[in-house]
Short mmCIF file of the C-alpha atoms (twelve columns), coordinates in Angstrom:
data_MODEL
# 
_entry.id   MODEL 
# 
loop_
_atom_site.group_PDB 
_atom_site.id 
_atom_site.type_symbol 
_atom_site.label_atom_id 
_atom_site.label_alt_id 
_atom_site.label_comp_id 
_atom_site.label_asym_id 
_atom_site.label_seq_id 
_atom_site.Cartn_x 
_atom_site.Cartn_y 
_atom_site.Cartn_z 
_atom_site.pdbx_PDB_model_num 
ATOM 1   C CA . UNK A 1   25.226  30.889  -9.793  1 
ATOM 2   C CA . UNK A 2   22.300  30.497  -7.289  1 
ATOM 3   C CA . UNK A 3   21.705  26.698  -5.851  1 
ATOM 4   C CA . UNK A 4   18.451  25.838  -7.342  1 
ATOM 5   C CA . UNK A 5   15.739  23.495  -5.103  1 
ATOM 6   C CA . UNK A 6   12.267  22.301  -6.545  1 
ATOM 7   C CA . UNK A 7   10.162  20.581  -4.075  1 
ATOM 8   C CA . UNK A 8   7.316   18.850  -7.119  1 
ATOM 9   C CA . UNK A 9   4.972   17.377  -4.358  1 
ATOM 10  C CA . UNK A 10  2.955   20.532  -3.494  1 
ATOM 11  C CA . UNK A 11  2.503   24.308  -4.119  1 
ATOM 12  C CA . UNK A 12  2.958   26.623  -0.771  1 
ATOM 13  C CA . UNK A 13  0.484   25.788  1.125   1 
ATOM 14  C CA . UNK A 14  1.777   22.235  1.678   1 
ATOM 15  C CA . UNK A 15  4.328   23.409  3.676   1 
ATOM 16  C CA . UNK A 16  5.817   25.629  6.878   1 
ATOM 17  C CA . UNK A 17  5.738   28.970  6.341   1 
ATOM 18  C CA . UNK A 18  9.733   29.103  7.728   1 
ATOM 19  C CA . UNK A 19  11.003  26.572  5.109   1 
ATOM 20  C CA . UNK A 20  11.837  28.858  2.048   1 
ATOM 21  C CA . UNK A 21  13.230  31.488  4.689   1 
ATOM 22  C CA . UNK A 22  15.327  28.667  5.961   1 
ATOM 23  C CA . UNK A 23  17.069  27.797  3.034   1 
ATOM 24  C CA . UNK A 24  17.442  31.545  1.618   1 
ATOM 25  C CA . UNK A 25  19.494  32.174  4.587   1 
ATOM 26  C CA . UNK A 26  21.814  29.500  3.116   1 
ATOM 27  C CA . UNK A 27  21.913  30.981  -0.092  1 
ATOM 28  C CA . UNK A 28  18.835  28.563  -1.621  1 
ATOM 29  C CA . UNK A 29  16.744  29.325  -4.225  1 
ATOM 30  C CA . UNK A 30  13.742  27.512  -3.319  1 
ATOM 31  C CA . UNK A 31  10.392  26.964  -5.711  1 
ATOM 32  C CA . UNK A 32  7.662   24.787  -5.372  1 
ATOM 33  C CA . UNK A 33  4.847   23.309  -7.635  1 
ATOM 34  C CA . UNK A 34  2.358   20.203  -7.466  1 
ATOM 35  C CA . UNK A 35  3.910   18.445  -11.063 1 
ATOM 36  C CA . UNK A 36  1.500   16.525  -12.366 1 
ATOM 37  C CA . UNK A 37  2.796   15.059  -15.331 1 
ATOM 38  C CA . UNK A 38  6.396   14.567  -16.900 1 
ATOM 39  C CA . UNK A 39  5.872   17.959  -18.827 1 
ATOM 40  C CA . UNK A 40  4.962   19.846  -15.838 1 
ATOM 41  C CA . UNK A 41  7.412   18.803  -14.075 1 
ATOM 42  C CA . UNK A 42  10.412  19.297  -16.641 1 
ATOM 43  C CA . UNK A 43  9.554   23.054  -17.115 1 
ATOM 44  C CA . UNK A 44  9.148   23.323  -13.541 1 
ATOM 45  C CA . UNK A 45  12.322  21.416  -11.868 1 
ATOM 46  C CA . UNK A 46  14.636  21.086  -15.152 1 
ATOM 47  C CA . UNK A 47  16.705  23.876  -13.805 1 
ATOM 48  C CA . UNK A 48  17.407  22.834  -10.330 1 
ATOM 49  C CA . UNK A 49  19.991  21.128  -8.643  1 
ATOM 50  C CA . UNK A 50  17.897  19.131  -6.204  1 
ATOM 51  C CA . UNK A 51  14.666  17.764  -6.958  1 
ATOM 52  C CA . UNK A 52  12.752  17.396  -3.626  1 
ATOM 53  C CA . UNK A 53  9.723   14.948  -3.356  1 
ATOM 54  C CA . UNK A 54  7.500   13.969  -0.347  1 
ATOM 55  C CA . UNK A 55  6.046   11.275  -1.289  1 
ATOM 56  C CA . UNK A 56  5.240   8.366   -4.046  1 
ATOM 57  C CA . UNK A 57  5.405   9.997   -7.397  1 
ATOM 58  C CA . UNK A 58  4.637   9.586   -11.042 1 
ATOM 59  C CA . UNK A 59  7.010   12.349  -12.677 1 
ATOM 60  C CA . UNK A 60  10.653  10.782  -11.626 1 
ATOM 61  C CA . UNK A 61  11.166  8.298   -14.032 1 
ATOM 62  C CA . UNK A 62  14.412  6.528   -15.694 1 
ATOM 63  C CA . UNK A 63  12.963  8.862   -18.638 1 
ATOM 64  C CA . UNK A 64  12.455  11.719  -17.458 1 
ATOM 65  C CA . UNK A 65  15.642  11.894  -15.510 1 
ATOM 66  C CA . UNK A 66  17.784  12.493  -18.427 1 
ATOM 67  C CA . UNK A 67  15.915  16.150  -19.459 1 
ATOM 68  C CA . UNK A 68  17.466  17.343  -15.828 1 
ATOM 69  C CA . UNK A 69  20.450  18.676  -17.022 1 
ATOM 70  C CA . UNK A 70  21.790  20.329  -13.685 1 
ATOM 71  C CA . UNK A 71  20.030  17.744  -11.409 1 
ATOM 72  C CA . UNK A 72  22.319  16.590  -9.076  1 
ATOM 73  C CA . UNK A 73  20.550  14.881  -6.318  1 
ATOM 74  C CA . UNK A 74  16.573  13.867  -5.894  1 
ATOM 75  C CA . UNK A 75  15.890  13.795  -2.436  1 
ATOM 76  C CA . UNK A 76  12.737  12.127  -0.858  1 
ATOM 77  C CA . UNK A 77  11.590  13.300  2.901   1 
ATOM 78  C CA . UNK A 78  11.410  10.652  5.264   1 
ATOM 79  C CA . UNK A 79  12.280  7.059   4.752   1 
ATOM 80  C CA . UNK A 80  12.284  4.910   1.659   1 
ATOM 81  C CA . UNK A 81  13.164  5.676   -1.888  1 
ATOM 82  C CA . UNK A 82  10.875  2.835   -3.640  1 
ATOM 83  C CA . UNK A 83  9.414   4.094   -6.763  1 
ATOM 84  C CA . UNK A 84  12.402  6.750   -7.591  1 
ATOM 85  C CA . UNK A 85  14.770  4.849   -10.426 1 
ATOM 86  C CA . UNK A 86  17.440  4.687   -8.245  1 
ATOM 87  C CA . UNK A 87  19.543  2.638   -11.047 1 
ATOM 88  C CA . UNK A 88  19.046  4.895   -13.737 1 
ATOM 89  C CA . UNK A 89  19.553  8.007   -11.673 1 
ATOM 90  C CA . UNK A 90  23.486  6.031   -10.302 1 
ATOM 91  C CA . UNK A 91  23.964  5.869   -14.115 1 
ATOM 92  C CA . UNK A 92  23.693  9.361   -14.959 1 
ATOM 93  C CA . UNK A 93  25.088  10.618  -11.738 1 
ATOM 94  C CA . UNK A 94  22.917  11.604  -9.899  1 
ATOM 95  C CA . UNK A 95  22.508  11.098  -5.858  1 
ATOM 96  C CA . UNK A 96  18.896  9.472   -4.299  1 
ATOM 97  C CA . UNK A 97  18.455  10.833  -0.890  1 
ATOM 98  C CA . UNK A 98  16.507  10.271  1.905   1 
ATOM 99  C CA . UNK A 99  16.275  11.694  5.786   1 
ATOM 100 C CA . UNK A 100 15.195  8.778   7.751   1 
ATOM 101 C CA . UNK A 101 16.401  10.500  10.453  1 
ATOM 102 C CA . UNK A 102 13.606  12.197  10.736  1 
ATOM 103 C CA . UNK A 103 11.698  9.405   12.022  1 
ATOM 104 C CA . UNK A 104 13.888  7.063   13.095  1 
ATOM 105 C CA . UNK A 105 13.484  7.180   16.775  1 
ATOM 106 C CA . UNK A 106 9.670   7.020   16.986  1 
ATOM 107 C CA . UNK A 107 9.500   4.140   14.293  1 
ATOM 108 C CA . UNK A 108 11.858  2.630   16.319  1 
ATOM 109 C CA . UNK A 109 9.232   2.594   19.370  1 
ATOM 110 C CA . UNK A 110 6.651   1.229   17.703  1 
ATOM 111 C CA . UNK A 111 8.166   -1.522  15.997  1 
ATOM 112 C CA . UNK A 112 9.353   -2.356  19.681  1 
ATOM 113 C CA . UNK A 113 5.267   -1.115  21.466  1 
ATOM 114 C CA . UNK A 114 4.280   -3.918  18.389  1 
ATOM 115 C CA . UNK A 115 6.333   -6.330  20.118  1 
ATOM 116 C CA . UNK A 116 5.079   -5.394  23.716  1 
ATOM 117 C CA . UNK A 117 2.072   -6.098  22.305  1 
ATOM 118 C CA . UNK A 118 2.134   -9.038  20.823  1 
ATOM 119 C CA . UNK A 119 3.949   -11.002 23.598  1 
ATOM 120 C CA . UNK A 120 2.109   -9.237  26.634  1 
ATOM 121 C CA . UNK A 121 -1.312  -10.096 23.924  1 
ATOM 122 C CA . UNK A 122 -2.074  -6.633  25.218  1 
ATOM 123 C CA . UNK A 123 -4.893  -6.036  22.589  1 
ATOM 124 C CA . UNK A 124 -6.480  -9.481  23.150  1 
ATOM 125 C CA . UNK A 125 -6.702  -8.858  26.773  1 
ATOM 126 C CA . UNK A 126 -8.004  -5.378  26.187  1 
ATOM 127 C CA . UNK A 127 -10.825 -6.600  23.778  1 
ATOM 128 C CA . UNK A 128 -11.752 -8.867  26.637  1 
ATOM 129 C CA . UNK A 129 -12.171 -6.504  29.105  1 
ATOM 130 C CA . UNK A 130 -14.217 -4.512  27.464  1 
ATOM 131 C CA . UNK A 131 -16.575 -7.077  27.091  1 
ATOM 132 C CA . UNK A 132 -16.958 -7.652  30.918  1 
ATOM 133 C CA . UNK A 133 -14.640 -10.744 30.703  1 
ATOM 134 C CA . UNK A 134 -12.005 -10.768 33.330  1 
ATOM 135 C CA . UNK A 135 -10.504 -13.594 35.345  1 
ATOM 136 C CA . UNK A 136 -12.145 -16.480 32.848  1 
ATOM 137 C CA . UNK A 137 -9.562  -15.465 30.137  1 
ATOM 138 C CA . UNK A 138 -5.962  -16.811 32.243  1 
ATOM 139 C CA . UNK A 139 -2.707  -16.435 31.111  1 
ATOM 140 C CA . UNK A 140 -3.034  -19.251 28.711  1 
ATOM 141 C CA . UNK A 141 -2.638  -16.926 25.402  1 
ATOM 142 C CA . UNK A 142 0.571   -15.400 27.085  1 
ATOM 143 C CA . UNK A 143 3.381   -18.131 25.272  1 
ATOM 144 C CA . UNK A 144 6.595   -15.872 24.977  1 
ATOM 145 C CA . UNK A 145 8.900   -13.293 27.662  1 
ATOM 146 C CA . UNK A 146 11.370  -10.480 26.946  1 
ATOM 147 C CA . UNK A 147 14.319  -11.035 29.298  1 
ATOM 148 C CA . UNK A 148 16.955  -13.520 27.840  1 
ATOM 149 C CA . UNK A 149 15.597  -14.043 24.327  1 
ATOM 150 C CA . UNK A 150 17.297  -13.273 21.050  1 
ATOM 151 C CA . UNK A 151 16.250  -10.429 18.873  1 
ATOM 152 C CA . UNK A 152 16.508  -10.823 15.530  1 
ATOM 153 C CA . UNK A 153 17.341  -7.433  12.981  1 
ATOM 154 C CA . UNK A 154 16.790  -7.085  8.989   1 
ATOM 155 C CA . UNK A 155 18.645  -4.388  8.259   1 
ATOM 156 C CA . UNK A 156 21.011  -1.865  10.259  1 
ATOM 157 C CA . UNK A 157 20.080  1.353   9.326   1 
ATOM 158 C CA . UNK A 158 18.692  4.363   11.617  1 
ATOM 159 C CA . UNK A 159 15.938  2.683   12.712  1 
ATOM 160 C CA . UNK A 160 17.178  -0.936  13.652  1 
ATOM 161 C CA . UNK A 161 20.436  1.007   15.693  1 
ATOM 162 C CA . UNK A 162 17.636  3.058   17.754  1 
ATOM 163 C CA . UNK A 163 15.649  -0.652  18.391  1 
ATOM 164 C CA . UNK A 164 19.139  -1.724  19.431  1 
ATOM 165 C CA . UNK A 165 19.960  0.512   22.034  1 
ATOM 166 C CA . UNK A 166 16.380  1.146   23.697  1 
ATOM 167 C CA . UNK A 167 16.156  -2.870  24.421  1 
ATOM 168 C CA . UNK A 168 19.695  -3.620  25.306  1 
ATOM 169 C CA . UNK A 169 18.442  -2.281  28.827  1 
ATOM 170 C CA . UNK A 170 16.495  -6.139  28.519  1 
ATOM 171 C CA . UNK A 171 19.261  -8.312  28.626  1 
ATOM 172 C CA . UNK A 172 18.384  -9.798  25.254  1 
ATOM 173 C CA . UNK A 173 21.185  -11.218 22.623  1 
ATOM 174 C CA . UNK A 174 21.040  -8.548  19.344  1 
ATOM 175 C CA . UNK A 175 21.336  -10.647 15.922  1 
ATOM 176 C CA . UNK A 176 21.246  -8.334  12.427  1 
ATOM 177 C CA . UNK A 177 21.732  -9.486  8.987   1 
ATOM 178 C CA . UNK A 178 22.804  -6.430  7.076   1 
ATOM 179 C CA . UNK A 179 25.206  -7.102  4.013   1 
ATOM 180 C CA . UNK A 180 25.949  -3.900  3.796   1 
ATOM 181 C CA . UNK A 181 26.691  -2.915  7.411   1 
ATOM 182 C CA . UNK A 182 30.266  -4.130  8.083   1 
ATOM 183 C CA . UNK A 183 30.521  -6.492  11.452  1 
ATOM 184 C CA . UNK A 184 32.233  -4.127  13.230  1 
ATOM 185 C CA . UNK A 185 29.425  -1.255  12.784  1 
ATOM 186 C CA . UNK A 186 27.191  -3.853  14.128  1 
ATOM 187 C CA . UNK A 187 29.812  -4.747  17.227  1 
ATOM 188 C CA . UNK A 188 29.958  -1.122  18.405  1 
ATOM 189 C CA . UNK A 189 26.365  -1.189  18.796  1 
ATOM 190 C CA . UNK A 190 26.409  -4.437  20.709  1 
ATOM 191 C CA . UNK A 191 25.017  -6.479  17.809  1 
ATOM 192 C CA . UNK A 192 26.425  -9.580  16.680  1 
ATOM 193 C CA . UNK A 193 26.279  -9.875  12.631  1 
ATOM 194 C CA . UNK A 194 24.640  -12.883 11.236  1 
ATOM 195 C CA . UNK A 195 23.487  -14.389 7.613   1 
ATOM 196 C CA . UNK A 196 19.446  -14.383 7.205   1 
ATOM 197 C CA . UNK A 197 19.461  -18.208 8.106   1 
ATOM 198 C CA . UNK A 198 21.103  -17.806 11.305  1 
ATOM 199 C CA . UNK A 199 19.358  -15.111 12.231  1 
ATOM 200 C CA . UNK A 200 16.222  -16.848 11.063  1 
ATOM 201 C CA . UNK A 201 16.957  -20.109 13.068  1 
ATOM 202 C CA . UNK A 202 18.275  -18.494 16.225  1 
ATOM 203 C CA . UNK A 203 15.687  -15.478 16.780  1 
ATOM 204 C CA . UNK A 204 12.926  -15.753 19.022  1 
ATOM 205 C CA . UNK A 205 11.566  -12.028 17.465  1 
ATOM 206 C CA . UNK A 206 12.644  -10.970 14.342  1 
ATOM 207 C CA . UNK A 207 11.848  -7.267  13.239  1 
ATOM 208 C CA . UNK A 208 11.729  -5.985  9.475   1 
ATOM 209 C CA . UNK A 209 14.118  -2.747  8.936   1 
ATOM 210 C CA . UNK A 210 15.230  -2.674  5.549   1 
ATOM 211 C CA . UNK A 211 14.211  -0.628  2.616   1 
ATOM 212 C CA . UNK A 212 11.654  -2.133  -0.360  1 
ATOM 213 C CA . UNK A 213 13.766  -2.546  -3.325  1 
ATOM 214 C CA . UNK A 214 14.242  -5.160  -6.039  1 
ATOM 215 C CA . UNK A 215 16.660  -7.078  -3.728  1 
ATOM 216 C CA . UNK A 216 14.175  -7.021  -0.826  1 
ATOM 217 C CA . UNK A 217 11.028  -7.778  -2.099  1 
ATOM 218 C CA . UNK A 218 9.360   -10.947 -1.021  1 
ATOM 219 C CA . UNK A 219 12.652  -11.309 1.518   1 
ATOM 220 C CA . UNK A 220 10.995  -13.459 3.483   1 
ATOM 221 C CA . UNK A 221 8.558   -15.965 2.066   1 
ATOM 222 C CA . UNK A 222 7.975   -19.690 2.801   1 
ATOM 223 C CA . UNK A 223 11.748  -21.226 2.843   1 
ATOM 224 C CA . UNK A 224 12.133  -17.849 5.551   1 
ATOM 225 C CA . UNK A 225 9.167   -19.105 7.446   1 
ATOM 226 C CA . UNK A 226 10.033  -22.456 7.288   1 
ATOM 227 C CA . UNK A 227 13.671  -21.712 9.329   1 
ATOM 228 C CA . UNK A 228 11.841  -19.775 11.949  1 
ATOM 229 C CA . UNK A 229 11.429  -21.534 15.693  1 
ATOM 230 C CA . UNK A 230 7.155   -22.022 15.749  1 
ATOM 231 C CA . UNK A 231 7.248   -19.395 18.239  1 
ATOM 232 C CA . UNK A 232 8.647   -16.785 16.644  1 
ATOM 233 C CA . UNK A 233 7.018   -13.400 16.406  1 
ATOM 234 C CA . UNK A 234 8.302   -11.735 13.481  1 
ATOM 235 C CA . UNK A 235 7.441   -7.270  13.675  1 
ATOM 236 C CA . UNK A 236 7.508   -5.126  10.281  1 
ATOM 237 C CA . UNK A 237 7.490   -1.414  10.307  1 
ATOM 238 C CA . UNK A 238 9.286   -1.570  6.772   1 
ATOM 239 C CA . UNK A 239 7.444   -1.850  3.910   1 
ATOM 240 C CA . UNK A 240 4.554   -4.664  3.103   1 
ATOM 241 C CA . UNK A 241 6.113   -6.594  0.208   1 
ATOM 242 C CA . UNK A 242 9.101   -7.475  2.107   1 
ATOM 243 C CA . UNK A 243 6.915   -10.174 3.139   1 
ATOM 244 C CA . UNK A 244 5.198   -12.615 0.851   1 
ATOM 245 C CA . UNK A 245 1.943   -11.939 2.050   1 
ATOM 246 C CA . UNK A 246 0.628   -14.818 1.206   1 
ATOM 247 C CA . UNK A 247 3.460   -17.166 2.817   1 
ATOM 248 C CA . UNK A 248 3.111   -14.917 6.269   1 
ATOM 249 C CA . UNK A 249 -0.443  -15.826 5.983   1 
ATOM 250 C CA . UNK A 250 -0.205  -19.583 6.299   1 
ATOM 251 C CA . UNK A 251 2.707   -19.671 8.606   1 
ATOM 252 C CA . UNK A 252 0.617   -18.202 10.958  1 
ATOM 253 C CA . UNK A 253 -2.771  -20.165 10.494  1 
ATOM 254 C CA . UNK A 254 -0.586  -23.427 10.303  1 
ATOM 255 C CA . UNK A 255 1.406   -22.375 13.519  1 
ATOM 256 C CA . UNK A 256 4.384   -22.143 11.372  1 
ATOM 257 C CA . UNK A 257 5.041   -19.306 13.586  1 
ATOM 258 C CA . UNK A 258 3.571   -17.675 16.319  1 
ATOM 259 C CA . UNK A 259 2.439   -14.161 15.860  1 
ATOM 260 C CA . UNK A 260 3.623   -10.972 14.181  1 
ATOM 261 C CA . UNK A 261 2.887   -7.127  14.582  1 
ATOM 262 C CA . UNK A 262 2.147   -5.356  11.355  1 
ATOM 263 C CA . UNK A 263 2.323   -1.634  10.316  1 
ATOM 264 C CA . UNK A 264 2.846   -2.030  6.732   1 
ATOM 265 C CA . UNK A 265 0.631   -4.407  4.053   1 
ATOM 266 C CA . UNK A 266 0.953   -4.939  0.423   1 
ATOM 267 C CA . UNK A 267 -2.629  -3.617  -0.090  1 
ATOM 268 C CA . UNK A 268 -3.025  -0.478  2.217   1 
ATOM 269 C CA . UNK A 269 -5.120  0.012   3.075   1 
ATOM 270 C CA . UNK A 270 -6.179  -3.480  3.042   1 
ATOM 271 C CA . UNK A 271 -9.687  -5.087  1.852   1 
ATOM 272 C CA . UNK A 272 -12.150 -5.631  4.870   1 
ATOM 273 C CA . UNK A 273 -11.973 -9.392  3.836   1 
ATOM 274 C CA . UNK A 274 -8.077  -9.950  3.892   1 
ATOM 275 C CA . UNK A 275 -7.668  -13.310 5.539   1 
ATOM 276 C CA . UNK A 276 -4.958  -11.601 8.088   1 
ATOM 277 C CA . UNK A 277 -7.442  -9.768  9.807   1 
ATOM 278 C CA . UNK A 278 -9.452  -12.223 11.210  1 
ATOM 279 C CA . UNK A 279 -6.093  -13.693 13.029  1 
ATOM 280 C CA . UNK A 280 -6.029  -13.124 16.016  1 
ATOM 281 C CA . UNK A 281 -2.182  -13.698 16.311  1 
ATOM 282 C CA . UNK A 282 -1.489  -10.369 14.551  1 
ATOM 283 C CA . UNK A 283 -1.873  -7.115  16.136  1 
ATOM 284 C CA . UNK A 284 -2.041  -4.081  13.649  1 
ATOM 285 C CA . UNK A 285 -1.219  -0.493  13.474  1 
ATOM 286 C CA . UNK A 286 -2.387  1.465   10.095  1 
ATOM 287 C CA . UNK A 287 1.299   2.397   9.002   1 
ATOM 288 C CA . UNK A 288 1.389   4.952   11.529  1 
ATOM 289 C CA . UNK A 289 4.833   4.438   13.309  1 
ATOM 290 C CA . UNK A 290 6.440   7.344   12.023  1 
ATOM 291 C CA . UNK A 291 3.990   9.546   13.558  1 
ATOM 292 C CA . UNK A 292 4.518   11.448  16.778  1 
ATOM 293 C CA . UNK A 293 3.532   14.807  18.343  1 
ATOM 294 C CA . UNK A 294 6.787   15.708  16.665  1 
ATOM 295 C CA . UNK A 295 6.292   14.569  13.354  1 
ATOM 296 C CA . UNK A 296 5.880   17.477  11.190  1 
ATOM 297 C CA . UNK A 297 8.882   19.417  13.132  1 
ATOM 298 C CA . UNK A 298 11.098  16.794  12.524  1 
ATOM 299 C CA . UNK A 299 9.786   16.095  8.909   1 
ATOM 300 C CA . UNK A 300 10.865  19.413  7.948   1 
ATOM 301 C CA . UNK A 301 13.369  20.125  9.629   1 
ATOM 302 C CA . UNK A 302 15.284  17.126  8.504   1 
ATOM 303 C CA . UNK A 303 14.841  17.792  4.970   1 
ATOM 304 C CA . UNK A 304 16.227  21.702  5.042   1 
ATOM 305 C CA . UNK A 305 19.233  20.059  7.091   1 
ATOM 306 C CA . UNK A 306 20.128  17.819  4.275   1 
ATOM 307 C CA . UNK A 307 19.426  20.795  1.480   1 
ATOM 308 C CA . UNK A 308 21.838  22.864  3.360   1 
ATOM 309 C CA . UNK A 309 24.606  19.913  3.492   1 
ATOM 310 C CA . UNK A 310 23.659  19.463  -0.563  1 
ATOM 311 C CA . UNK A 311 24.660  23.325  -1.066  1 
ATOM 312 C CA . UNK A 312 27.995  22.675  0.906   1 
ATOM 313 C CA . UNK A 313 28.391  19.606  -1.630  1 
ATOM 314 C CA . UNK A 314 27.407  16.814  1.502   1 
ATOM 315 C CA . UNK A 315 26.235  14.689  -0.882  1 
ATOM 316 C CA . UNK A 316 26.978  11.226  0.066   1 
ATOM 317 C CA . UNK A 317 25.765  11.233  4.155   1 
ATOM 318 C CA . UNK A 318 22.061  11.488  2.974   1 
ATOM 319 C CA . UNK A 319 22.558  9.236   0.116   1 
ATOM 320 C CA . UNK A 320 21.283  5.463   -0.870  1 
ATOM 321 C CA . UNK A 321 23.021  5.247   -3.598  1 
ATOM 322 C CA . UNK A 322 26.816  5.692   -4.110  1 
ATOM 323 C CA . UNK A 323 27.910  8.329   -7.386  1 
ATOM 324 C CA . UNK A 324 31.178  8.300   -9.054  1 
# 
């Protein structure tokens, strides 16, 4: 019986012209649709064995889930599974997949070129001398250094190991609170395991790596903020509302803290009168650090991988969720 794939986030033109070749090779039977509403998309996909989504969607819900009688996995490309019921679908068996290892590495760099900035006050300075100011500035807004200090993890996945090993090379002490990420994973990647409040007290950076899920949301709020050293710059590539918005807000107007570098918002994009963007202890990128001149190569490439280790029954080393 043929492995069934239905990828419900666009028809063919949404995708490489080598992807359905790809996965016929391995024996695939690959269809896509754009499913627009639960009935679409239950005559469309309710025969496959892998639903494959891009994106945010409105079809996979805890009840539509149960009309997929062969469904066996629901994979979403790229990192981040928030808005798929991953509790329902762990109830009826089914895997939630990602490939985060398809951007990894280059969200990686930017949560650590956010950093760069924000301690060098690269974009400050850059404002400046474009408006003819040079000398009269000082180094008066430059309060922090790299060399020595103690970087501060939320979360060990993909992203947070490729952070780890492109700054060891600074001499810096690695802290991660993971619970889910046994010590000794940590240790072979030279990073010391630590609960949120040490790593909250003792980090002089802290950067944001875990998913968005009912557990994470509003992670850090005031009590967080409160713990952290007034210098502290805290970086988030993640996902907005892993923050309390509103708590971030006044720890950095009150000096609570003393910067952060933000790719992700609540509210993207965000209202043109959103009190962060008039602080000028924030620099921000337009949750764009997944993007590189390999983006798209990666994207897809990534995704047929993990359909071809689903057809060889690989469920579990793309998975989020554990299956019985």
């Amino acid at each position: 019986m043929a492995f069934k794939v239905a990828l419900i986030a666009c028809d063919k033109s949404g995708f490489p012209e080598w992807v359905p070749g790809k996965l016929a090779e391995s024996g695939i039977d690959f269809k896509a649709k754009l499913c627009r509403d639960e009935a679409d998309f239950i005559e469309f996909a309710g025969d496959a064995d892998v639903i494959w989504t891009l994106r945010l969607n409105r079809v996979i819900t805890p009840e539509s889930l149960p009309k997929l009688k062969k469904c066996k996995a629901i994979m979403r490309s790229g990192s981040g599974v928030e808005g798929l019921p991953v509790e329902e679908a762990t109830r009826l068996g089914i895997w939630i997949a990602n490939t985060p290892e398809a951007i990894a590495e280059t969200v990686a760099d930017h949560a650590i070129a956010l950093l760069f900035a924000v301690v060098r006050q690269i974009p400050f300075y850059e404002r400046a001398v474009r408006r003819g100011v040079w000398n009269a500035l000082g180094p008066s807004r430059i309060r922090w250094h790299i060399s020595g200090q103690t970087l501060g993890l939320v979360g060990f996945g993909q992203i947070a190991r490729h952070v780890a090993a492109k700054m060891s090379g600074f001499k810096m002490r690695l802290l991660c609170y993971d619970p889910f990420v046994q010590p000794e994973v940590m240790a072979r990647h030279q990073v010391q395991a630590a609960s949120l409040d040490d790593l909250l007290v003792n980090a002089d950076f802290i950067s944001v790596h875990c998913p968005l899920n009912n557990k994470t949301r509003h992670l850090i709020g005031s009590p967080e903020f409160a713990r952290m050293k007034k210098t502290a710059l805290l970086i988030n590539t993640s996902r907005g509302p892993v923050l309390d918005e509103d708590a971030l807000l006044q720890a950095l107007q009150t000096g609570q803290i003393g910067g952060a570098g933000l790719d992700v918002l609540t509210e993207e994009p965000p209202p043109a009168n959103h009190p962060l963007l008039s602080l000028e202890n924030v620099v921000f990128s337009p949750h764009i650090a997944a993007f590189s001149d390999e983006f798209d190569q990666k994207f897809w490439e990534c995704s047929v991988a993990a359909i071809k280790d689903f057809k060889r029954g690989h469920w579990q080393e793309h998975s989020v969720n554990r299956v019985e």
